[in-house]
C-alpha positions as CSV (number, residue, x, y, z in Angstrom):
1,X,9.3,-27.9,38.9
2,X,8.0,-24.9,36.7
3,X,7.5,-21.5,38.2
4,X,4.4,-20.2,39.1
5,X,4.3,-18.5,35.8
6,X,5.4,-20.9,33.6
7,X,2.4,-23.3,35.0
8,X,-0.4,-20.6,34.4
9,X,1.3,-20.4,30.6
10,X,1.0,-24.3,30.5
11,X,-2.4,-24.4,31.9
12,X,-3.3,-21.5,29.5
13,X,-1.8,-23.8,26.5
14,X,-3.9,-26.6,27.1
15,X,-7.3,-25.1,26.8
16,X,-6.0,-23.5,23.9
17,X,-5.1,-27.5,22.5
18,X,-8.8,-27.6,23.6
19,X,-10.5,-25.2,21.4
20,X,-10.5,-22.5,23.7
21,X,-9.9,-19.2,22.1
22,X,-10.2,-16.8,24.7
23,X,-6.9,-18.8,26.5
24,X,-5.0,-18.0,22.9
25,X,-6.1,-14.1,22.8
26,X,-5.0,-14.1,26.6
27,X,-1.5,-15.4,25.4
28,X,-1.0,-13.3,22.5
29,X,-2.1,-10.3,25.0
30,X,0.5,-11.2,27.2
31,X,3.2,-11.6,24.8
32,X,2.2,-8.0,23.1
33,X,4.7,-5.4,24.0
34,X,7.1,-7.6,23.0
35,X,5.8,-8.1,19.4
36,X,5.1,-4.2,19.3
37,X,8.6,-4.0,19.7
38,X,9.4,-6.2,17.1
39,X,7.2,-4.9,14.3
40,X,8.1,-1.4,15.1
41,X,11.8,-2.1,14.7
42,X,11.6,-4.3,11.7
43,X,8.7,-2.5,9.7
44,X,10.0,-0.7,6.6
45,X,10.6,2.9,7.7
46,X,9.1,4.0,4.1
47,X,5.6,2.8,5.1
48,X,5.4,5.0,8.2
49,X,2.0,6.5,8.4
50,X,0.7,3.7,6.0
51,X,1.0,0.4,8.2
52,X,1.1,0.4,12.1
53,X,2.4,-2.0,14.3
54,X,-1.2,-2.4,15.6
55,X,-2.2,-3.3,12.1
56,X,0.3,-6.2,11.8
57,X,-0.5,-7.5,15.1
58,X,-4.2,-7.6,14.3
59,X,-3.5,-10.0,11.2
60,X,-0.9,-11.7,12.7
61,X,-3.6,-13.0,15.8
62,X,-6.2,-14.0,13.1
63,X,-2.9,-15.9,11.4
64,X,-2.1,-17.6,14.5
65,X,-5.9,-18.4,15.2
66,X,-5.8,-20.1,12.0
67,X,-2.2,-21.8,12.7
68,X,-2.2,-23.0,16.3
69,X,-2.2,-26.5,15.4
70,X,0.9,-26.0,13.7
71,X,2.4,-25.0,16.8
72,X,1.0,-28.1,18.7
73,X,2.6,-30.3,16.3
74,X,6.3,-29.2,17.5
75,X,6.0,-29.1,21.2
76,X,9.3,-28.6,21.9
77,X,9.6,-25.0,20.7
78,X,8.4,-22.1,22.6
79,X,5.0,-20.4,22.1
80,X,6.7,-17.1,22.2
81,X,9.0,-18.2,19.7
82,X,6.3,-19.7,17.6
83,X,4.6,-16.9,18.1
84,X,7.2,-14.7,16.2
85,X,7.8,-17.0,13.4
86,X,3.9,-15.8,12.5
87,X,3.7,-12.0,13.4
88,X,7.4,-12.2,11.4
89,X,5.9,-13.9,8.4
90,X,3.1,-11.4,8.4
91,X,5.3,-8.5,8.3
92,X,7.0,-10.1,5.0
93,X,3.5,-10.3,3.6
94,X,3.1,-6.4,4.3
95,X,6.2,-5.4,3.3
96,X,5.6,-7.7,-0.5
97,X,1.9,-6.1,-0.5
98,X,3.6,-2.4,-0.3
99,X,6.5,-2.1,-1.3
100,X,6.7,-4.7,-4.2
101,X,9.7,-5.1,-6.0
102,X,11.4,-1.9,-4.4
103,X,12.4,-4.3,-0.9
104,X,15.2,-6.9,-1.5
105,X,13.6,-10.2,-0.9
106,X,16.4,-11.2,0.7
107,X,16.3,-9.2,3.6
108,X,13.2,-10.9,4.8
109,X,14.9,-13.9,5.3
110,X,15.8,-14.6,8.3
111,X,19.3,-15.4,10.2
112,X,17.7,-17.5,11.7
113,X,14.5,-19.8,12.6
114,X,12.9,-17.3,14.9
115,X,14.0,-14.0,14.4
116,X,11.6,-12.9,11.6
117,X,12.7,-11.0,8.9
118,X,16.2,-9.8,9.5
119,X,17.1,-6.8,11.4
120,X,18.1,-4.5,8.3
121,X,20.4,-1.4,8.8
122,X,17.9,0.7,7.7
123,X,15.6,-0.3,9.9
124,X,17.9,0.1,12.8
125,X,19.0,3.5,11.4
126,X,15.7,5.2,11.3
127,X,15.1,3.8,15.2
128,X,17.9,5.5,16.4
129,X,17.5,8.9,14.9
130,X,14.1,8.8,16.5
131,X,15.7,8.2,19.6
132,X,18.7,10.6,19.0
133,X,17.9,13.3,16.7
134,X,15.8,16.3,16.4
135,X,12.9,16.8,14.0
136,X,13.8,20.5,13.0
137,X,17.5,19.4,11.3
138,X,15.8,17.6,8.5
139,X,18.7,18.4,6.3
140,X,21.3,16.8,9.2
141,X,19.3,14.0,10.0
142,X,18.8,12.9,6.2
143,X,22.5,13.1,5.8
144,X,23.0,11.0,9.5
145,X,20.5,8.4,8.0
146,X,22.6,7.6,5.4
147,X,26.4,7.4,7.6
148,X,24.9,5.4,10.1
149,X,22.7,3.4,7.8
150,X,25.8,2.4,5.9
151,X,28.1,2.3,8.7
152,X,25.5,-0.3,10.7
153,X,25.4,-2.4,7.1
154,X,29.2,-3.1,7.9
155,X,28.4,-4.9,11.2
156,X,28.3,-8.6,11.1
157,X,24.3,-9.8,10.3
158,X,24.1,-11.9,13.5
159,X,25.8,-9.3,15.8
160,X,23.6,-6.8,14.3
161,X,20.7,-9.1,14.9
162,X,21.5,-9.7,18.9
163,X,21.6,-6.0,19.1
164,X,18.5,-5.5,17.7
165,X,16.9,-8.6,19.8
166,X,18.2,-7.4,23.2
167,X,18.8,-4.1,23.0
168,X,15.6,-2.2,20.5
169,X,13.6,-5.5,21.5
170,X,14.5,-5.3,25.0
171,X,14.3,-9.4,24.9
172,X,16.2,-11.0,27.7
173,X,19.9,-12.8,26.8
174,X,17.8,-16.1,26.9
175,X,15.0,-15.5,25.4
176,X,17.9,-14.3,22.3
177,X,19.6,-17.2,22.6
178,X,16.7,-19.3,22.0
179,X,15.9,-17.6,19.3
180,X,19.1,-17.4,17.3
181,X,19.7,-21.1,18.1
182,X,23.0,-20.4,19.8
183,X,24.3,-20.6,23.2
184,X,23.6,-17.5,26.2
185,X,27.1,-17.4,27.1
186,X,27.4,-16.7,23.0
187,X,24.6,-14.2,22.7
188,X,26.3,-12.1,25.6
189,X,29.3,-11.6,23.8
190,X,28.1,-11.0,20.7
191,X,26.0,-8.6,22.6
192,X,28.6,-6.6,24.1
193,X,30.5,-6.5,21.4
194,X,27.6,-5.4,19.5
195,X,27.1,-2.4,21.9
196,X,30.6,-1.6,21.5
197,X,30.3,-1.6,18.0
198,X,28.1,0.8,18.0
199,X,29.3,3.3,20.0
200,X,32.0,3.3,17.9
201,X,30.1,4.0,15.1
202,X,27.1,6.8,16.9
203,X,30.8,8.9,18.1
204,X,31.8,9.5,14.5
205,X,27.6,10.4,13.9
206,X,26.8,14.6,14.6
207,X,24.1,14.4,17.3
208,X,25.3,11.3,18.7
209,X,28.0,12.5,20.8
210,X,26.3,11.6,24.3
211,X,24.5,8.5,23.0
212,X,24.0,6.0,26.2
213,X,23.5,2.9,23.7
């Protein structure tokens, strides 16, 4: 029997099969701060101050206005999943509209189905210098940026990716499962030894010395 939220989501779904847009807008709102987190993780830290998360989101609702039958005609996946197969084919179309040839197409493919473009170690870099770093050591933190960029590109793609799902995302070991197509007992160890991965690598970072990842 599905939980009480589960039904509302179903109920919600069905006036949405109906025509009713207000029940989508009401979905996509609830699904948000997930997708924030998402786009902010996986947007091209070279177009900071040019493109905001907000701004992808916007485009990405009209896209999913426009797609929603799509979504109907495979029932069996998830809406949040579905949902982030389009906010994560919007963010490819931003990153081709602004950064043209400079962005290897192959990092917007992703690992996997729903995962959007892939986690890149850039990507992953710049987050955690926000989190760790201070803005006066420019000179440190460019030099950081590049160890821990290439130190993160030598972690395996899908481990990278289930650290950038659960632990930048904040996405439940489930809802990363689901996503990767691969099983939650698999997505916790890949997890944990993700984390441990890279405490190994923030120890040998200046700055990082008392990281908590």
């Amino acid at each position: 029997m599905p939980v009480e939220g589960e039904a509302e989501i179903a109920d919600l779904l069905a006036k949405v099969r109906a025509g009713d847009q207000q029940a989508l807008a009401e979905l996509f709102a609830r699904h948000r701060d997930k997708l924030r987190r998402m786009v902010q993780l996986r947007l091209d830290h070279r177009l900071a101050g040019r493109v905001s998360a907000s701004d992808v989101l916007q485009e990405a609702y009209i896209d999913a206005v426009k797609r929603i039958d799509h979504y109907f005609a495979k029932p069996d996946q998830s809406f949040f999943g579905w949902l982030r197969l389009v906010v994560g084919q919007r963010l490819a179309d931003v990153h081709r509209e602004h950064l043209a040839q400079k962005r290897d197409a192959g990092q917007e493919v992703p690992i996997h189905r729903g995962a959007g473009p892939g986690a890149d170690s850039a990507c992953l870099a710049a987050c955690l210098l926000g989190e760790g770093t201070s803005p006066s050591h420019a000179a440190a933190q460019t030099e950081s940026f590049g160890r821990l960029e290439g130190a993160l590109e030598q972690m395996d793609p899908l481990d990278r990716e289930v650290l950038a799902l659960r632990h930048f995302e904040e996405l439940s070991n489930a809802e990363t499962a689901a996503i990767l197509g691969i099983q939650p007992a698999a997505a916790s160890k890949r997890y944990v030894r993700a984390l441990a991965r890279l405490k190994q690598i923030l120890e040998t970072i200046p700055g990082f010395g008392d990281s908590k990842a």
